[in-house]
C-alpha positions in Angstrom: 34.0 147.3 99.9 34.7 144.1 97.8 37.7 141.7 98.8 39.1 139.4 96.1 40.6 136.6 97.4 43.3 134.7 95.2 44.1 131.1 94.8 40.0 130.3 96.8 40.5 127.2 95.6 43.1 126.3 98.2 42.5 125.3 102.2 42.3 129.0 103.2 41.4 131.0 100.7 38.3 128.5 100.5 37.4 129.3 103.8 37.9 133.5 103.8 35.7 133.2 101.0 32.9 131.2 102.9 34.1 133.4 105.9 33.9 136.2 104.2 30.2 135.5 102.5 28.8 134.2 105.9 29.4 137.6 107.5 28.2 140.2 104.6 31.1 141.2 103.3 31.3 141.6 99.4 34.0 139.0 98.2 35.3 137.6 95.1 36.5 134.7 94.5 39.9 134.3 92.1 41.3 131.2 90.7 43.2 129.8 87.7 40.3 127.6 87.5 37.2 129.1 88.6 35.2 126.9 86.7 36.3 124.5 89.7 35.4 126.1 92.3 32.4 125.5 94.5 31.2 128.7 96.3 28.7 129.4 98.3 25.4 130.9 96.5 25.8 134.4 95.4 29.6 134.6 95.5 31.2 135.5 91.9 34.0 134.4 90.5 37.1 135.5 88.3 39.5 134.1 86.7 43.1 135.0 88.3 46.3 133.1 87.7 49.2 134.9 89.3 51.7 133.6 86.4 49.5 135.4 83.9 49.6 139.3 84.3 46.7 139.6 81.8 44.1 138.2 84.2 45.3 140.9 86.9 42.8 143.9 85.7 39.7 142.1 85.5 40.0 140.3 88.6 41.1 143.9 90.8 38.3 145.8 89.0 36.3 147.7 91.8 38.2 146.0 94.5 39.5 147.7 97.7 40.9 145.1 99.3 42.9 142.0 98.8 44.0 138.6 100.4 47.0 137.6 98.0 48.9 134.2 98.2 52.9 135.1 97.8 53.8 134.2 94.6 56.6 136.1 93.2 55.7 135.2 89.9 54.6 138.6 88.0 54.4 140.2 91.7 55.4 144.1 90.5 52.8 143.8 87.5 50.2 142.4 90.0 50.8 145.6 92.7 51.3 148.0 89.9 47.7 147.2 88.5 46.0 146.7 92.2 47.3 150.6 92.2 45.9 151.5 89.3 42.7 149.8 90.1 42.5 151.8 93.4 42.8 148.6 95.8 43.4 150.0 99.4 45.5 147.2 101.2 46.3 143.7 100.4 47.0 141.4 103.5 49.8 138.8 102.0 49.9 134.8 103.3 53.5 134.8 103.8 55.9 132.2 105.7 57.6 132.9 108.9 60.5 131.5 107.2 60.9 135.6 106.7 61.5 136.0 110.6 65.0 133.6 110.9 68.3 135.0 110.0 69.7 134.2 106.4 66.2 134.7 104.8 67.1 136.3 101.5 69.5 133.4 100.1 66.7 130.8 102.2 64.8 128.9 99.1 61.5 128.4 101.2 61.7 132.1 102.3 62.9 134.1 99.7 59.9 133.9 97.4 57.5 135.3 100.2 60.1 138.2 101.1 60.3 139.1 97.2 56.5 139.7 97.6 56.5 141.1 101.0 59.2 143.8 99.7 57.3 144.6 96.3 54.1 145.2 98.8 56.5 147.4 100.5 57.6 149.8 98.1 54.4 150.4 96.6 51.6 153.0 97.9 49.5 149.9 98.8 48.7 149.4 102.7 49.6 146.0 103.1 49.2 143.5 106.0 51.7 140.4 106.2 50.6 137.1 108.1 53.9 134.9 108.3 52.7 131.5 109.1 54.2 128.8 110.9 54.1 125.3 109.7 50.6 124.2 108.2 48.7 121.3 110.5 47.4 120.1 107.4 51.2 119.2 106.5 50.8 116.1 108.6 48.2 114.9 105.7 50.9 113.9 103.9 51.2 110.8 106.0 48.6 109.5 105.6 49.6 108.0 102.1 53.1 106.7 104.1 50.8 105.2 106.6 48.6 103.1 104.5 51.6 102.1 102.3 54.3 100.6 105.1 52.2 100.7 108.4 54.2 103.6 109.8 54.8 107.2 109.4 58.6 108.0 107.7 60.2 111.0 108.9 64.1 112.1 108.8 63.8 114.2 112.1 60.9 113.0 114.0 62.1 115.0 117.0 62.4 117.7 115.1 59.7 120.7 116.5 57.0 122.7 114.5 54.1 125.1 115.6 51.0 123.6 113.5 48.6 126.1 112.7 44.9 125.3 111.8 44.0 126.8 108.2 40.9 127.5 110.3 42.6 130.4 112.3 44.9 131.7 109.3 41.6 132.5 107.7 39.5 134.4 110.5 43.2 136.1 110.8 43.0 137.0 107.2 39.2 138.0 108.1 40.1 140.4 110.8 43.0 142.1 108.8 41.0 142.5 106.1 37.8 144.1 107.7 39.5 145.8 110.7 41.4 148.8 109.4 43.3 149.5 112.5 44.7 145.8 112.6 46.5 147.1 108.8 49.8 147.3 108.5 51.9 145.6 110.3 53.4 141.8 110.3 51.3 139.4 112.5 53.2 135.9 113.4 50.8 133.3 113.3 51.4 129.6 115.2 49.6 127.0 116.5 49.1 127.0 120.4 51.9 124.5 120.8 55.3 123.6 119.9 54.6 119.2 118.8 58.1 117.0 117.5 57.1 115.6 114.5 56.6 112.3 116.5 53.9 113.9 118.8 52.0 115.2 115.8 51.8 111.6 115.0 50.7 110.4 118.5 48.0 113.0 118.6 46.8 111.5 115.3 46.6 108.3 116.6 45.2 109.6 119.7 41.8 111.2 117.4 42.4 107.8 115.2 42.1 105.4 117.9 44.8 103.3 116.2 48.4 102.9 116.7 50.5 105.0 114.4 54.5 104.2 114.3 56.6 106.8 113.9 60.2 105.6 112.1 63.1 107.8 111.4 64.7 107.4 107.8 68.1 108.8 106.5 68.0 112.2 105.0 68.7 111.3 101.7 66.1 108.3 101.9 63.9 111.0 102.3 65.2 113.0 99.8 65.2 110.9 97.1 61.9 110.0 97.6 60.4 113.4 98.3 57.0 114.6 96.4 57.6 114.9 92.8 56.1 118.6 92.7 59.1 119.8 95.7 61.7 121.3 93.9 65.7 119.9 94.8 66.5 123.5 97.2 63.2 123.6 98.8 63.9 119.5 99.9 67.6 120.8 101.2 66.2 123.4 103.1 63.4 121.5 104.8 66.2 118.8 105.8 68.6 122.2 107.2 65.6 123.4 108.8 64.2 120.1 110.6 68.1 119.4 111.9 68.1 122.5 113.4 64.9 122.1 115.1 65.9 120.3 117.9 64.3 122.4 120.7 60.5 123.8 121.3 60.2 126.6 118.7 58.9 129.8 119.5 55.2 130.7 119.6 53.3 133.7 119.2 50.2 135.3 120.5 49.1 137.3 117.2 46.3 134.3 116.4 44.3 135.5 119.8 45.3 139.1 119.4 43.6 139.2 116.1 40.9 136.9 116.4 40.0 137.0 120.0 40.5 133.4 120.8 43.4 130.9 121.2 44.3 129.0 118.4 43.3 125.6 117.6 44.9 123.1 119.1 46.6 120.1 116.6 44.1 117.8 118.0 41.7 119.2 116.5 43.0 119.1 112.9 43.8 115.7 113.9 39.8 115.0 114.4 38.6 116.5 111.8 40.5 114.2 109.6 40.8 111.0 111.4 39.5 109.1 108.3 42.4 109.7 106.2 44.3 107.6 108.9 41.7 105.2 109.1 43.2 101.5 109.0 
């Protein structure tokens, strides 16, 4: 059995490669920039860009298994060579923005479900783990913090379910070495429903410092969104955050799968306190 996980340069595929290594099971690392990697001794490497079909057969060569960012890129070429190659399932990082009605026409959601339903017609057993919203989204603030002495935020009332990259990994993990877990959709959250404005107080909380939480006008924040967010996905994040205006459901998936409650925010929050430092 050899796993190939993709983008390992990112928060979780880092860690279900360490993960992955730690507990003696062959893995792979793939990247568009392996040569940037740092792995643990005795992990290989391969060079794998998901916009580049040409780095797909050298990268699924002997594997059986795979942990696949959704990118929608080239994502018929990539599960019409992982056939060929002979891989056995691929467990997919998707968005829970696949779960809420209006999905296909959603710009945050639509890319996942076009890889989600390519998985689905194929011959490939395949394994989708629809995340809620990342804790390590409230990193962003940290820049906003240091810059005006407060944390910006169009809705800071709005709700999320932070999930720790942490658990998304030893989800991945379980999935991936457990073949009765295969198969199925999993709905990963954090333990607890948090307003944008209680993420912030935990911060400060693990910080020890006062951090201010401000709203700002939708299309303050808009126009000064990150360069790299593309105009739909901003408007959908806005639509989404004004509609969040109650505790949003949670799931139990993270224990069923890994045996444990998930993380709690606070953690993420200690773990990083120096990012927030004054």
């Amino acid at each position: 059995m050899t796993v190939l996980v993709t983008g390992s340069r990112g928060r979780v595929g880092s860690l279900l490669v360490r993960t992955l290594h730690e507990r003696g099971v062959p893995v792979r690392a793939g990247s568009a920039a392996p040569e940037k990697l740092t792995l643990p001794e005795g992990v290989p490497s391969v060079r794998l860009a998901l916009d580049d079909p040409a780095t797909f057969p050298a990268a699924l060569d002997g594997v059986t298994s795979v942990f696949l960012y959704a990118d929608p890129s080239h994502i018929d070429a990539f599960v019409a060579q992982a056939v060929t190659a002979g891989v056995e399932h691929v467990a997919v990082m998707s968005a829970d923005a696949v779960l809420r009605p209006g999905a296909d026409s959603d710009p945050i959601a639509a890319p996942h479900l076009a890889v989600e339903r390519s998985l689905a017609a194929s011959s490939l057993t395949h394994t989708s783990l629809n995340c809620g919203a990342l804790a390590s989204n409230a990193g962003s603030w940290a820049y906003t913090l240091k810059a005006r002495g407060a944390v910006t935020h169009p809705y800071p009332d709005s709700f999320a379910d932070p999930i720790n990259e942490r658990d998304i990994a030893e989800c991945a993990y379980a999935v991936l070495t457990r073949p009765e877990l295969r198969g199925r959709s999993y709905h990963l959250t954090g333990p607890a429903s948090l307003s944008f404005r209680e993420q912030a107080a935990v911060i400060a909380e693990a910080t020890g410092r006062e951090i201010p939480m401000e709203r700002i006008a939708p299309e303050v924040w808009r126009a000064n969104k990150p360069s790299f967010m593309p105009d739909d996905i901003a408007d959908a994040l806005l639509r989404l955050w004004a509609a969040s205006t109650a505790p949003v459901p949670l799931s139990q998936d993270v224990e069923a799968l890994t045996g444990r409650p998930p993380r709690p925010f606070a953690d993420w929050a200690r773990e990083h306190a120096a990012r927030f430092a004054a």
